[in-house]
C-alpha positions, 0 to 999 in steps of 0.5 A: 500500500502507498500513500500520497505525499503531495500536499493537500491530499489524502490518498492511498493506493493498494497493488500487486507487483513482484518488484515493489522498487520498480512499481514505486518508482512508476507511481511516482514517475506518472507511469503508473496506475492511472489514479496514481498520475500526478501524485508524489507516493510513500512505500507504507505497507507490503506483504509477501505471499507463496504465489501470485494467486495468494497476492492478488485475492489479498489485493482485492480484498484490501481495496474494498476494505477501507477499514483495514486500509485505514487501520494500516495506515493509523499504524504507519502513523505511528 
């Protein structure tokens, strides 16, 4: 999970990648999801799983949950 650091915001993103340097740098380059585009974004919560499957079910369950984003993100803000 990234969270936007541009000033004035407060946005969060949630993906998959197997290379989380790389996707950052995308992000925060403009190359990367289109909601992510024109946003400056912080590395805040990553989480390894055996398989791509794995990864994805949990990615999908984390954008619909805005709880436990939000949850998340309350913790790096600690």
């Amino acid at each position: 999970m990234i969270k936007s650091i541009t000033p004035g915001t407060n946005k969060t993103y949630v993906g998959y990648t197997n290379n989380v340097k790389l996707r950052l740098e995308k992000h925060n380059s403009n190359k990367g999801a289109k909601s992510t585009k024109g946003y400056k974004w912080l590395l805040i919560y990553t989480k390894k799983f055996k398989s791509k499957n794995e990864a994805m079910s949990f990615e999908y369950k984390l954008k619909k949950n805005r709880y436990e984003r939000k949850i998340i993100l309350e913790e790096y803000i600690k």
